[in-house]
N, C-alpha and C positions, 0 to 999 in steps of 0.2 A: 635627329636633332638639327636644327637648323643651326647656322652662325651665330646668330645672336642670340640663342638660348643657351651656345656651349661656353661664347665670351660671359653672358651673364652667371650662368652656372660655375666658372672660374674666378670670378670677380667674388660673388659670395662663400667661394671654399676658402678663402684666406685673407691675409690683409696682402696690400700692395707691394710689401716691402718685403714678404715670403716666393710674392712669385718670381717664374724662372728670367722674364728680361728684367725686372725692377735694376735700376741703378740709383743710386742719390741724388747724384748730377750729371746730365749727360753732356758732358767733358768738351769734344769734338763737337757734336750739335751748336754748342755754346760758342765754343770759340768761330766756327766757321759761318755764323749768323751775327754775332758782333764784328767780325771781320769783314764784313761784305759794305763798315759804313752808313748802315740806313739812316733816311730821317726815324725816327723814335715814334714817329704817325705812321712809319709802311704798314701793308697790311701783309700779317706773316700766318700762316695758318697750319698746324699740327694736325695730318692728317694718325687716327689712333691715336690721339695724345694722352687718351684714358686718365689714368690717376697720375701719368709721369709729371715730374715735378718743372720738366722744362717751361712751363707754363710762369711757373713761380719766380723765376730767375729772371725769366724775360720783363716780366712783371716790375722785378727790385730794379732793371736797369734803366725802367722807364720807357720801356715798347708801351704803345698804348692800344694799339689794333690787333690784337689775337683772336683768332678765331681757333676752337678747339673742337676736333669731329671726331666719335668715336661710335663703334656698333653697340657699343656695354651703356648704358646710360645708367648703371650702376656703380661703373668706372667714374663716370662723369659727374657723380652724388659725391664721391670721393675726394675727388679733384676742389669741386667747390667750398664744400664742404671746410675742406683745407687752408682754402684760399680765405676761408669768411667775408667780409663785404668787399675783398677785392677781387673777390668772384663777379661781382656787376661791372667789371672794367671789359669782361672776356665774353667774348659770343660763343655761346654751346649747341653745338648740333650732335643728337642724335642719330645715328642713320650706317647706311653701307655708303663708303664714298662711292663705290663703281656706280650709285647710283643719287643720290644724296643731288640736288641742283641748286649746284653755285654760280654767281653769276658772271658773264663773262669779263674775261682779263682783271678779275679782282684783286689777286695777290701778286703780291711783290716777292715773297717768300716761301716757298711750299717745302714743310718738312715731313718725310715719312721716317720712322725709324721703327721694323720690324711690320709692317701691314702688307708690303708689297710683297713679300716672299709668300704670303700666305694662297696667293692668288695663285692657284698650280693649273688652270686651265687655260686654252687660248684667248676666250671670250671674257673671260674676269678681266685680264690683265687688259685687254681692248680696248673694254669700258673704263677701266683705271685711268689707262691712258688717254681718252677721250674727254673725258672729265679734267684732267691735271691740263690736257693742251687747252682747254676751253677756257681755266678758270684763270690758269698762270700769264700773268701778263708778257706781250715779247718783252725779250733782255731780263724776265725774272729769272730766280736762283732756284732750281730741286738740289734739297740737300735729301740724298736719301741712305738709309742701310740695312741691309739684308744680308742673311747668312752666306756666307763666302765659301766656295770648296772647303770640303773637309767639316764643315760642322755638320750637326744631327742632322742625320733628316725630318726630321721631325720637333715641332714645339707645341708645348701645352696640348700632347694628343692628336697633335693635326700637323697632317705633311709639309712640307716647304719645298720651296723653289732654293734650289744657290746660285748664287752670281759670281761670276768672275768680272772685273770693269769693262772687258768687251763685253761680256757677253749681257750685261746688266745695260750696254750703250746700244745695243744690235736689240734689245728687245723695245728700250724709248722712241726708240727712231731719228733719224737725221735730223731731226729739229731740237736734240738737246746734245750742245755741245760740251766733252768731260772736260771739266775744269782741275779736278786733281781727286786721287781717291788715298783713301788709309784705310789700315785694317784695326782693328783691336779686338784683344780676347776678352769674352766676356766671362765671367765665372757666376753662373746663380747661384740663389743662395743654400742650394743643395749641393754644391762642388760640381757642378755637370758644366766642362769647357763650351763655348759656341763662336767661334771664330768671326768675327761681323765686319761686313765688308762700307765702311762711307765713302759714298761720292758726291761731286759737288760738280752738277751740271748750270748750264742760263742755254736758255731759250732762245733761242732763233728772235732776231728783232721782225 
C-alpha cells in the first residue's frame, strides 16, 4: 500500500475528530504564528494540514494567503468542505511535499505538525528538506512538531522518527537557526499519550 492509499484509507475509516492527532485547536501553532507579527498578506503554508482546523483560525484572524498541502485529498474534501465558500480564500494542493513543486522563496511561514516524523529514511527527509530550503524564503519562520523521546513509536500503523531539539536541529541543517522549543502531551481521542516536541526555527537570511 503506498502513502497515499494508507492516508486515504485513514481518512475514510473515521471522521477527523476520532483520529489519533486530531486536536480542536492547535494551541502553540496559533500562538507562535500570531506571535511572529506578520502582515495578514504573508504567505503561510501548512505543510499535512489535512482536515486540521488551523486553517480555520488563521482564516477568522484575517491571514489571507494560506496555502494548505496534504497527501489525503480526501483530508482536503474535509477541510473545505468545512470551511464552505471561505475555502476559495485557501490554495489546496494535493500531493507528497518531498515532492509536490513550489515555487521558490514563496513562504513566509512554513508549518509542519506531525508529517516530518513520518519520514523514517535518509532520502525522504533530504527531499523534505530540499523542498522547505527551496520554498521557505531567507529570515522565514519553520514552526515544526514531532513526536519527542518517549512517545509511540509508531502513529496511525506507521513508524516515526523522534526528535529531541538537537537532534531535530542536527538533522535541518545549519541554515535553520532554533528559535525556542516546547513540548506538550498529546492525549487522542482513544486515551493513547504522545509526547510532541514544537520548535520554532528562521532561516538563514
Amino acid at each position: 500500500m503506498t502513502q497515499q492509499n494508507h492516508w486515504e484509507k485513514v481518512y475514510s475509516s473515521k471522521p477527523p475528530e476520532e483520529l489519533g492527532w486530531y486536536a480542536p485547536r492547535l494551541e502553540i501553532s496559533l500562538a507562535w504564528i500570531t506571535g511572529l507579527n506578520l502582515d495578514l498578506d504573508s504567505q503561510i503554508i501548512d505543510v499535512g494540514g489535512g482536515a486540521s482546523a488551523l486553517v480555520d483560525d488563521l482564516l477568522n484572524l484575517g491571514y489571507s494567503s494560506i496555502t494548505v498541502v496534504d497527501l489525503s485529498g480526501k483530508a482536503l474534501v474535509v477541510a473545505r468542505q468545512r470551511l464552505g465558500t471561505g475555502a476559495e480564500k485557501v490554495i489546496w494542493l494535493e500531493g507528497d511535499i518531498t515532492a509536490v513543486p513550489l515555487a521558490t522563496s514563496q513562504y513566509d511561514v512554513w508549518h509542519d505538525r506531525a508529517v516530518f516524523h513520518f519520514l523514517t529514511t535518509p532520502r525522504g527527509r533530504q527531499h523534505y528538506q530540499e523542498v522547505l530550503v527551496r520554498a521557505l524564503r531567507p529570515g522565514g519562520d519553520l514552526i515544526m512538531a514531532t513526536f519527542a523521546p518517549g512517545a509511540p513509536p509508531q502513529c496511525s500503523g506507521l513508524p516515526v522518527e523522534r526528535y529531541s531539539a538537537e537532534e531535530l536541529s542536527a538533522t535541518l541543517g545549519a541554515e535553520f537557526q532554533l528559535q525556542k522549543q516546547k513540548r506538550q502531551l498529546h492525549i487522542t481521542p482513544g486515551g493513547v499519550e504522545q509526547m510532541y516536541l514544537y520548535c520554532h526555527f528562521r532561516k538563514s537570511e
